[in-house]
N, C-alpha and C positions, 0 to 999 in steps of 0.2 A: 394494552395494559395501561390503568391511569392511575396515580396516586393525586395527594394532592400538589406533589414537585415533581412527579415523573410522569411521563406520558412515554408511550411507542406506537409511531406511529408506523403500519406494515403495508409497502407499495408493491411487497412481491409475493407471487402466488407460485404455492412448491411445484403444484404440477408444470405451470410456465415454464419459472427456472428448472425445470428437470428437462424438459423437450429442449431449452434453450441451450443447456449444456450439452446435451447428444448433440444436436447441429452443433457444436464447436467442436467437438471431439471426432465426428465425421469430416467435417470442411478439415480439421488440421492433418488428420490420418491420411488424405488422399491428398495433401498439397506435394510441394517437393521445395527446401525444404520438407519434412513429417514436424508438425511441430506438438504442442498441447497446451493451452491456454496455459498460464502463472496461475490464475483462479482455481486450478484442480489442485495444486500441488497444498492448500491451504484443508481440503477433503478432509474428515475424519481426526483423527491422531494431528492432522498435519500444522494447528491452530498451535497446540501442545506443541509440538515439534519446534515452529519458527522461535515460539517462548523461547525454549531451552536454548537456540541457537543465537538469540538477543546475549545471553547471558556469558558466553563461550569465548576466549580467554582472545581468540582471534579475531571475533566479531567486533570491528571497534563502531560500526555506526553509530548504533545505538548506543552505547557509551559515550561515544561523542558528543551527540547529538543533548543526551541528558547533563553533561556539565554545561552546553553553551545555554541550554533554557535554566538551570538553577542559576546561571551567571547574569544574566542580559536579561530573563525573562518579566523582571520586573520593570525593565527599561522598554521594553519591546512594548507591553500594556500601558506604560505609565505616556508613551509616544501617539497610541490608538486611544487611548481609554474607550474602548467596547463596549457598547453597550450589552453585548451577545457575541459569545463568540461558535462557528460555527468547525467543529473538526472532523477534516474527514477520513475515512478509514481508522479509526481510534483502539478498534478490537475493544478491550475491556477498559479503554480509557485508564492506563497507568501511566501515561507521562502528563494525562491533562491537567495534572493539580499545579504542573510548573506552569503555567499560567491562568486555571481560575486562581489559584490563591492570589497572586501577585496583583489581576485584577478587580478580587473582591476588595481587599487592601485597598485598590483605588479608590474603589467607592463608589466605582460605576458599573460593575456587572451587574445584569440582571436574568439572565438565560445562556443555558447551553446547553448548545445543538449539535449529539453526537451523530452523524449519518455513517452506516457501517453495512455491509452484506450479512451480519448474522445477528438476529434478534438477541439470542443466548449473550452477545457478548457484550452488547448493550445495554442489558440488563444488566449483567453483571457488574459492569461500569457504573450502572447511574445507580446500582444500590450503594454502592462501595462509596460514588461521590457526593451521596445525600447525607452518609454519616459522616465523610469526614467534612463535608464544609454545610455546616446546617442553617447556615446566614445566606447561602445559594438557593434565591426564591426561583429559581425551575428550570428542569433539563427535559429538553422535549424532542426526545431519540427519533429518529429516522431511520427508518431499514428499508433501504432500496438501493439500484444499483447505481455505477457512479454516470454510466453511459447513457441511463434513460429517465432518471427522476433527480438528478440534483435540483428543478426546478418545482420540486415539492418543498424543499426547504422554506418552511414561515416564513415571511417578512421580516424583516426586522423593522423597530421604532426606533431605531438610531443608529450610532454609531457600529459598523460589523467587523470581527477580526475572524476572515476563515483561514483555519490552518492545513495543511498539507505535511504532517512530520515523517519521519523513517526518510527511506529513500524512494518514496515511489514513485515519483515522478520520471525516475530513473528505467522504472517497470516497463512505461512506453516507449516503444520508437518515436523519433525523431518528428512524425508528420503528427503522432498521434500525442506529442506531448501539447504541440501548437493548440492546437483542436481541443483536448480538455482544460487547457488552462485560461482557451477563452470562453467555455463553458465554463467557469468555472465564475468567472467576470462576469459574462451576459449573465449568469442561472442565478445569480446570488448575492452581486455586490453594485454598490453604490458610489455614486461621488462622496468622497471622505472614507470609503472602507478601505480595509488593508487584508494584505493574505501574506502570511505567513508557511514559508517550505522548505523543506530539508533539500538538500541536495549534496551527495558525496563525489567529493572531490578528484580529479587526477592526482595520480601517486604512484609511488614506487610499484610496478607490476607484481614484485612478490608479494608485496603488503595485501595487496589487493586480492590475489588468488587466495590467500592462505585465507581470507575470510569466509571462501565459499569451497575449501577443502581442508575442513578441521579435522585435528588428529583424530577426533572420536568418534567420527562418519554420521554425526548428526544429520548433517547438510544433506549427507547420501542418503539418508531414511527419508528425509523432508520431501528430496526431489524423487526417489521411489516410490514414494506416496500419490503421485499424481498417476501412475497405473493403479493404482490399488482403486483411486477414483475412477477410472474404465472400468474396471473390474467391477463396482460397485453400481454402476450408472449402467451400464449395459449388460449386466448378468454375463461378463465374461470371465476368463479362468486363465488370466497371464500371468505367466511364471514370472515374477521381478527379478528372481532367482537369475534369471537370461539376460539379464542390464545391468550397464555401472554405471556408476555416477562418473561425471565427467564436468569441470570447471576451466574455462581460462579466461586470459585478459585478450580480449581481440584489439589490438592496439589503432588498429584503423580507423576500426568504429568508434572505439574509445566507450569500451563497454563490456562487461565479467557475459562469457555465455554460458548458461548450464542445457549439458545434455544427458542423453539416454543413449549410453552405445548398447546395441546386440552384441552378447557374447555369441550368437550362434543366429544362424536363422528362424527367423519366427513368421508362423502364420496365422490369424485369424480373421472370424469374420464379423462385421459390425452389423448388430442389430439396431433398426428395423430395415437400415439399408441394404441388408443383403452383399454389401461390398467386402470382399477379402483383400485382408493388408499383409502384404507381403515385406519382411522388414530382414536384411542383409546383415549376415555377422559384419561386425564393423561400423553400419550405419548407426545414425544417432535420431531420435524426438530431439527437438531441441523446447527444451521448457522454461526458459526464463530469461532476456537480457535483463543487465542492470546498467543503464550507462552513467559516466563517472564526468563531472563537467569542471570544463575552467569556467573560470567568475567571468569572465567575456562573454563565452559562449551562451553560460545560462542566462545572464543579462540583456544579450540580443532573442533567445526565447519567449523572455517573460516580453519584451518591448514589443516582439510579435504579436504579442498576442493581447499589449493594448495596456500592459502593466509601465509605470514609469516609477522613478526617483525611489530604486532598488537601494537599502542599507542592507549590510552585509554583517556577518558575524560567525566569525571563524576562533580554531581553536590555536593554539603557537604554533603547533605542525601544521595548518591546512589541510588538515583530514576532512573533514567536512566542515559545513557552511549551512547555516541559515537566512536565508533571504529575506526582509520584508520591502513588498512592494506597492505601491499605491494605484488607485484606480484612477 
């Protein structure tokens, strides 16, 4: 799709991603751990779902997350002045106006570059950001995934701010945040860029449960959702009706886990694999870590991985923090 301010640009091909999904949902179903990628649990309804649960009176990330950019977010752009800023995972781009605007204001924006897994949302985003900021000479979408085409991202002609908001950097384990956050540097940034990222903080362990077991079982839809994607992906016929949701704080790991307990025994078999998964009342899928960081910890991350002279921006609680770090 190309307008004269919007382009999308499309690196992935359904049937791929559809085979590429079955091998993750076979590789997870015969590990031990039983896990299922976080990328299912977004399937269908589940895009919907995470909305609702942004909104939901416990979920404070994302609320957080949205006063410290309407707070700082001008100081943040006015510190880069970007030329282009490039955001990733944005969904329909509803927090990115807390810094194109701040950056147009600057006087130096000239592009943005949403890269997301779903076309639909991209869209949605860059129709929604053409009307509201119509002094934004171009947004030039990318839809591919984050593991194998960040390095499609355009060039830039100057100055880059890539962003990282929500929590997701939280999404990966430990080895795997090293690894895409130096992808993230090698695939897309320069001497003088900056990258900007959410990351939620250590906190009181109820605070933290209570965000991923809300009284209205949101959360529980969201993560049942990731069988309904089996079901949907492999023409199978799992009862959800058979699983609960399950959330805690692994205080070890220092990270919320979501699972899938069997209420009873369950068995099917995966096609094309022919492999039967036998799953134990009591046993869990485990579908989602979130890990939770001290400002230490994620600061020797990012230094890992090549980022330096890390500013900080939190909220009076220390509920979450936003990082900007330099290349």
């Amino acid at each position: 799709m190309t307008t004269d301010r919007l382009s999308i640009t499309v690196h992935t091909q359904a049937d791929d991603e559809r085979l590429s999904a079955v091998d993750d949902i076979v590789r997870g179903f015969t590990s031990e751990p039983k896990t299922l990628d976080p990328k299912f649990l977004y399937h269908g309804e589940g895009s919907e779902l995470f909305d609702e649960i942004t909104r939901l009176e416990e979920y404070y990330p994302t609320r957080v997350e949205r006063s410290l950019l309407e707070r700082h977010g001008a100081e943040i752009v006015q510190s880069v002045q970007p030329y282009d800023i490039v955001e990733l995972g944005p969904g329909n781009s509803a927090k990115s106006g807390l810094l194109i605007g701040p950056a147009l204001a600057a006087g130096t924006l000239r592009r943005y570059i949403p890269f997301d897994i779903s076309e639909e949302a991209l869209r949605e985003g860059g129709v929604s950001l053409m009307a509201a900021y119509p002094e934004l000479r171009e947004i030039a979408a990318v839809v591919g995934d984050f593991w194998r085409h960040l390095r499609e991202v355009p060039p830039t002609e100057g100055t880059r701010l890539a962003a990282l908001l929500g929590s997701t950097i939280g999404n990966l384990h430990p080895d795997e945040q090293c690894d895409f956050l130096w992808e993230i540097r090698e695939g897309m940034l320069g001497p003088g860029d900056a990258f900007l990222v959410g990351a939620d903080l250590v906190k009181e362990t109820s605070v933290i449960e209570a965000a991923y077991n809300d009284a209205k079982g949101v959360t529980a839809q969201f993560n049942l959702n990731s069988l309904r994607a089996v079901n949907d992906l492999l023409g199978l016929d799992i009862d959800t009706g058979l699983f609960r949701h399950r959330a805690f704080f692994n205080t070890e790991h220092s990270r919320i886990e979501m699972h899938l307990e069997a209420l009873a025994d369950v068995s099917f078999t995966l096609s094309p694999s022919g492999v039967t998964v036998d799953i134990r009342a009591g046993e869990t899928i485990w579908t989602e870590s979130s890990y939770k960081f001290t400002k230490e910890a994620f600061e020797g991350t990012l230094a890992a991985a090549g980022f330096a002279n890390v500013e900080w921006y939190t909220d009076p609680d220390d509920m979450f923090a936003l990082a900007l770090a330099r290349v």
